[in-house]
Each structure stands twice: as C-alpha cells, then as structure tokens.
C-alpha positions in Angstrom: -27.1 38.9 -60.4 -27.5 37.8 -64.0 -31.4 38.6 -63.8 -31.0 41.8 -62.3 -29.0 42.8 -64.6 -30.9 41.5 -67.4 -34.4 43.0 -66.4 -36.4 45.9 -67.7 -35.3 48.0 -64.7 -32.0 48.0 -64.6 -30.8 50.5 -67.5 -33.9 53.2 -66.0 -32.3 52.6 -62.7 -28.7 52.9 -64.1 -30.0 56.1 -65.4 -31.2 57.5 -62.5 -28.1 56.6 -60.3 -25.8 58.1 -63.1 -27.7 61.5 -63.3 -27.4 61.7 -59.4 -24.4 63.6 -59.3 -25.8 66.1 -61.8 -28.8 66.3 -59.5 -27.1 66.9 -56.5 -24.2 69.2 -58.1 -27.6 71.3 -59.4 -29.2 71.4 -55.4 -26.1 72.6 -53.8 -25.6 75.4 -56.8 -29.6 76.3 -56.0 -28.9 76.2 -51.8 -25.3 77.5 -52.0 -24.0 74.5 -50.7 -20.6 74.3 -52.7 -18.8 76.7 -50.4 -16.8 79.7 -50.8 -15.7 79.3 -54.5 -18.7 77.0 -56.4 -17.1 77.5 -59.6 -14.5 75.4 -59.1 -16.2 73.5 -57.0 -18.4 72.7 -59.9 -15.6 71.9 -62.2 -13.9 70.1 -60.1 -16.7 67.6 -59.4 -17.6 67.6 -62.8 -14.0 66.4 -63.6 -14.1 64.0 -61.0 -17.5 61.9 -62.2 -15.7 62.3 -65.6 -13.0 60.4 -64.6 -15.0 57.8 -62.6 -17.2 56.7 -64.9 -14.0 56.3 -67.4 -12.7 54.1 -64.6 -16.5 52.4 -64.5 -16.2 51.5 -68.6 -12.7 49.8 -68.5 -14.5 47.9 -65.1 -17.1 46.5 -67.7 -15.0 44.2 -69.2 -13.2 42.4 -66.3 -16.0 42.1 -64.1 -18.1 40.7 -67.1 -14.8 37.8 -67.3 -13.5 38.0 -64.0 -17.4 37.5 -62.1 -19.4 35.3 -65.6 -21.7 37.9 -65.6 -21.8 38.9 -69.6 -25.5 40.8 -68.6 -22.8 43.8 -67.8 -21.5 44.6 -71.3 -25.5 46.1 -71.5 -24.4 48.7 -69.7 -20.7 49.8 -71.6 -22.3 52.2 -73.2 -24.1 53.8 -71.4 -21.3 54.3 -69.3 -19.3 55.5 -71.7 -21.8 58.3 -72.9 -22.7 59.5 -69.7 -18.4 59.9 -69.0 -18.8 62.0 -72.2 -22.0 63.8 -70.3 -19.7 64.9 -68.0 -16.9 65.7 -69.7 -18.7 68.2 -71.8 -20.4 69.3 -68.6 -17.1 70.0 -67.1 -16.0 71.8 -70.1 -18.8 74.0 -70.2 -18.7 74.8 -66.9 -14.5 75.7 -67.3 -15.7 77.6 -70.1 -18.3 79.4 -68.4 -17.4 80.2 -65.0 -13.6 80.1 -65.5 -13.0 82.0 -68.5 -16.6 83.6 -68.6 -17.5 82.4 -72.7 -14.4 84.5 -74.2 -13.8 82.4 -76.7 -10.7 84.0 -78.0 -9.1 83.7 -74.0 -10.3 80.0 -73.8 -8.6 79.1 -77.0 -5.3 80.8 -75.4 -5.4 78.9 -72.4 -5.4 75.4 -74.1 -2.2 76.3 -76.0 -0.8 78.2 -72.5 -1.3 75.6 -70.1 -0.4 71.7 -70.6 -3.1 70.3 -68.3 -6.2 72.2 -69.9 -4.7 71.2 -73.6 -4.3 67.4 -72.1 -8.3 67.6 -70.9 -9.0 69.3 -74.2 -7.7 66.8 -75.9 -8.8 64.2 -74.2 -12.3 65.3 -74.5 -11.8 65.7 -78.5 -11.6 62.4 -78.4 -14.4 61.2 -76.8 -16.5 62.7 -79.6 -16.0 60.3 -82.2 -16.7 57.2 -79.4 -19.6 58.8 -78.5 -20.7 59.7 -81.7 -20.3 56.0 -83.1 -22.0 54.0 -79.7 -25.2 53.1 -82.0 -25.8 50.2 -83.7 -26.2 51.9 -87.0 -22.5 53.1 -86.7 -21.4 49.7 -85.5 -23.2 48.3 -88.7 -21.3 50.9 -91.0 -17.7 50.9 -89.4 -17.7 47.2 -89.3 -17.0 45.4 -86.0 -13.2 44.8 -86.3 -12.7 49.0 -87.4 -15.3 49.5 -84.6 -13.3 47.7 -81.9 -10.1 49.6 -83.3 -11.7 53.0 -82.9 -13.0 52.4 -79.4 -9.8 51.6 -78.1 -9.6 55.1 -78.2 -10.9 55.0 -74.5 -7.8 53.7 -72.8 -5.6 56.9 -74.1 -8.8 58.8 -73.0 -8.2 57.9 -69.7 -4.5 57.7 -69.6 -5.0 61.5 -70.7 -7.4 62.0 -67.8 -5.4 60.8 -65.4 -2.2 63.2 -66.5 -4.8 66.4 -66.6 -6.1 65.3 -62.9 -2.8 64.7 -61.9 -1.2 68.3 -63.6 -4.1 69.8 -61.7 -3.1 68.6 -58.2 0.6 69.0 -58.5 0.2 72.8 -58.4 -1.5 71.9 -54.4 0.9 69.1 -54.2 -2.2 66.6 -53.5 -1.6 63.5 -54.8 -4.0 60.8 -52.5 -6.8 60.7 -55.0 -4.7 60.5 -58.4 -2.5 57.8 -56.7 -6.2 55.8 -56.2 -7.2 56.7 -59.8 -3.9 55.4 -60.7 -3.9 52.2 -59.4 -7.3 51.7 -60.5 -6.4 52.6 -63.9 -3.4 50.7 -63.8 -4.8 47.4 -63.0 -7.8 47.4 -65.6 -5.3 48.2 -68.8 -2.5 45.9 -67.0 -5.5 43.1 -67.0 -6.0 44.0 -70.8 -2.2 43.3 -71.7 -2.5 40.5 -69.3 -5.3 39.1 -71.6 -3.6 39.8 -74.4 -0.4 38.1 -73.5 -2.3 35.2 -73.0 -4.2 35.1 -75.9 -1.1 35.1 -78.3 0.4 32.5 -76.1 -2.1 30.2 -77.0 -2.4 31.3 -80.4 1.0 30.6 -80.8 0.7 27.0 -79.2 -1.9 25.8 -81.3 0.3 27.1 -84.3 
C-alpha cells in the first residue's frame, strides 16, 4: 500500500477520481439527466462532494496513525483544495441558478437565512487554508502558526455539517446528516482522544 501510494501515479490518478464528480455532474447537465429541477440538483451534489471530501481530509490523519501508512499525508492537500473546488463550485452554482447573479438579493439571503450565512461562512474560511497549502506559505507562516491556522478545518466542517443539517430539517430528512455526523464525530473525537493522551504522558514524564 505504502508503494502505491508513494509512486508517480497516484496523485494524477487522485486527480482524476476527484474530478469525477465534476465530470459526471457536467454529462447529466449536457443529457438532462438531473431530473425535473437540475438546479438544485446541481447544488445539492455540489454541497454534498463538499462535505465529503472535508470528511476525506480529517480521514488523512487517522488512517496515516491508525493503518502506518504516513505515504497518505501526500495527499492532505490535495484533498483539502479540491473540498474548496467544490465549495466554490457550489457557491457559484447557488449564486447562479438560485438567485440568478443578483448580487444585491444574494447578499440579502445570507443575512435572511441562518443555513446559507452558516455555508457562507464556512466557505470564507476555507479561503485562507487554501490560499496558504503551498510550501512558500508554509515557509513564511512558520510551521507552529501554520498548524494553528489550519485547524481552521474542523470548525469548517462542524459548520458544514450544521448548513447540511439546516437544509434537511425544512424536509425533515435526517439519514444522511446522522452518517455525516458520526463520521465527523469520530475523526475530531479521535483528535481529542490523541490529545488527551499526549498531555497525559507529557505530564508523566514531568
């Protein structure tokens, strides 16, 4: 697994499966396949792969622990950009198809209603994790202020979670946010568990 990971084709093949939604969101817009309203069928997916691949970058850590395999912090990033990909995507395509580029009526809906401000905000903050995923901002913020800013990501997902789950309370549909709650759950509970530990043996060898 370590190889795989590890060889010249993995990121282009990471690439390819993490563009796949995108592709296949674009062929059912060009056959009509997204059903009697594609709008929000396009938002909603859009949303969704969001929130996945939020779920995918707090995966990286744990698995790299949990299964030895420290190949997978390669791909972090890369996760993590292509969550903002889709973030934006699904911004764009709420601001397009939902509210039709009136930029006055999309700034009144963020303040109206809680769940689009939450997303909003949410997004926001993504910007300044994907703006400093290079090296040269690594080099500049300095690792420790680097790690600080990047935990950014679990109240990015924490705030992802609350717009989904705002979003399917007005159909009272709860089966998928209860999923992406539990998943969410246990990667941030493993963090504190982590933590816990950590300081525990800190404070032993004290």
């Amino acid at each position: 697994m370590s190889a795989a990971l590890l060889s010249a084709w993995a990121k282009p093949v990471a690439w390819v499966l993490l563009l796949l939604p995108l592709a296949w969101l674009v062929a059912l817009t060009a056959t009509d396949g997204l059903g009697a309203n594609p709008a929000e069928a396009l938002i909603r997916a859009t949303g969704d792969w969001t929130l996945r691949l939020l779920c995918g970058v707090l995966a990286v850590t744990p698995l790299r622990v949990i299964g030895r395999l420290p190949a997978l912090a390669r791909f972090r990033r890369l996760l993590g950009l292509f969550a903002f990909f889709y973030a934006l995507v699904h911004l764009a395509c709420y601001s397009l198809f939902d509210m039709g580029l009136e930029w006055g009526d999309i700034g009144r809906d963020i303040l109206k209603r809680p769940f689009i401000l939450v997303g909003f905000t949410a997004c926001v903050l993504m910007l300044p994790l994907a703006l400093s995923s290079f090296n040269a901002a690594i080099k500049a913020l300095g690792g420790r202020r680097w790690q600080a800013l990047h935990r950014l990501v679990y109240a990015v997902a924490l705030l992802g979670l609350l717009h989904f789950f705002w979003m399917r309370a007005g159909k009272h549909n709860f089966a998928e946010v209860a999923v992406y709650a539990a998943v969410i759950s246990a990667l941030l509970g493993w963090r504190l568990q982590q933590a816990w530990l950590k300081r525990r043996r800190v404070g032993r060898a004290a």
